[in-house]
C-alpha positions as CSV (number, residue, x, y, z in Angstrom):
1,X,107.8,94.1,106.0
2,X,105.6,96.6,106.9
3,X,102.2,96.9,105.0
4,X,102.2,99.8,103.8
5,X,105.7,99.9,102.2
6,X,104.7,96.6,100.9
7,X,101.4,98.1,99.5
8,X,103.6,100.3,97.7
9,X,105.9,97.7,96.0
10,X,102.6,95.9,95.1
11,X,101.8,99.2,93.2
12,X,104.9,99.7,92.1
13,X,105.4,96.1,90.4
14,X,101.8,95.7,89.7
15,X,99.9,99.0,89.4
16,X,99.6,98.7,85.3
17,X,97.3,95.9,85.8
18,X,94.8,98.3,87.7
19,X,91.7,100.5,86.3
20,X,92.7,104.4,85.9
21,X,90.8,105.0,89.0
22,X,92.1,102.4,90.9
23,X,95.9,103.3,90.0
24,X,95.1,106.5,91.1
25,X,93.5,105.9,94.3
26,X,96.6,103.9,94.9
27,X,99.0,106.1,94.3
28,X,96.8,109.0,96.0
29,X,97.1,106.6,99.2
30,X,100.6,105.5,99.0
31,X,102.8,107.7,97.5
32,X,101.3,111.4,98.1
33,X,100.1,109.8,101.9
34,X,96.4,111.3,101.4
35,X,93.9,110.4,104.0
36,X,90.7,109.1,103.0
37,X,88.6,112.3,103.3
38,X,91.4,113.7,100.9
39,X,91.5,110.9,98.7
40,X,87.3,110.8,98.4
41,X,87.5,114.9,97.2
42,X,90.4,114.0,94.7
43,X,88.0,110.6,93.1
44,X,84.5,112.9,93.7
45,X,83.0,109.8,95.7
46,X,82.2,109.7,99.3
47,X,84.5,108.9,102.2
48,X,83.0,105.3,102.2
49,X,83.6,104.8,98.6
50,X,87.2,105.7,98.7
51,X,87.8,102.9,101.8
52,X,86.1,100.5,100.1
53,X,87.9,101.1,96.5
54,X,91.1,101.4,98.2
55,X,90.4,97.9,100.3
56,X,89.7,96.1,97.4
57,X,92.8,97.0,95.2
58,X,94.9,96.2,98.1
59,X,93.6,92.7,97.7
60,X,93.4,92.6,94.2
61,X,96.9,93.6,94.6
62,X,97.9,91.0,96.6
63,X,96.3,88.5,95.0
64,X,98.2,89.7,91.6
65,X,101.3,88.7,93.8
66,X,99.9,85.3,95.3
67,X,100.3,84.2,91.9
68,X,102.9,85.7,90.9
69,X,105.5,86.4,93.2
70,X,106.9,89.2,92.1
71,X,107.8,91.0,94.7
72,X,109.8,88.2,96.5
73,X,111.5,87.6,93.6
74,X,112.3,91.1,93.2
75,X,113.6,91.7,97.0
76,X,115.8,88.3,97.0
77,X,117.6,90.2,93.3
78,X,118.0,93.5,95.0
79,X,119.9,91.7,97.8
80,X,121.7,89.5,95.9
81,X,122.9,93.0,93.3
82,X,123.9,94.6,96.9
83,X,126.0,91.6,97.8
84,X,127.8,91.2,94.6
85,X,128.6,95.0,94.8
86,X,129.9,94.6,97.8
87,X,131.9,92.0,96.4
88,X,133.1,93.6,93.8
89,X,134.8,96.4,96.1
90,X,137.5,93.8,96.2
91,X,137.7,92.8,92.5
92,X,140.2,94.7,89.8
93,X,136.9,95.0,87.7
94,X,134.9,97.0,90.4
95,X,133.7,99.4,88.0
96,X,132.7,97.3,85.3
97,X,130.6,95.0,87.7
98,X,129.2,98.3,89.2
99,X,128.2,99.3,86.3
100,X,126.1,96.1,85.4
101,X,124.9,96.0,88.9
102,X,123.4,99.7,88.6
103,X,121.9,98.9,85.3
104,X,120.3,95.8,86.6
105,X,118.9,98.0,89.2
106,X,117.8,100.3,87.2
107,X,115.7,97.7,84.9
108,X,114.1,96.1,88.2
């Protein structure tokens, strides 16, 4: 997986456990695509500041998941929901398992 899109599942899954600033800077780096220079101007720190805050949330980040496992654990569901809608395509109660499918999405 590529690191940046993993990045942003580690945000997405863990960003709650991070400091204000931190989320922020996060989600200034991931989500909105901000360079650093941006990023520094939005936090009011230098350039520097916002590599080095940005560095170390990524690995507090992925140490959150080392432990955890979160976001394996969340990737091997997704594909398993995908399979078992694809299943259900063929089943007279496609609807009804789509249904519980979708809302299992939607609480992951």
């Amino acid at each position: 997986m590529e690191k940046h899109i993993k990045g942003a599942y580690l945000l997405d899954i863990y960003g709650e456990l991070l400091t204000d600033k931190q989320n922020l800077a996060m989600n200034l780096f991931y989500n909105e695509d901000l360079s650093m220079s941006e990023i520094a101007q939005e936090l009011s720190v230098s350039r520097q500041a916002a590599f080095d805050l940005i560095k170390r949330t990524q690995k507090i980040l992925e140490d959150y998941d080392s432990k955890l496992n979160l976001l394996d654990k969340y990737l091997r569901c997704t594909e398993m929901l995908e399979k078992i809608a694809e299943l259900s395509a063929q089943s007279e109660h496609s609807e009804e398992i789509n249904g519980l499918v979708n809302e299992i999405i939607d609480i992951l």
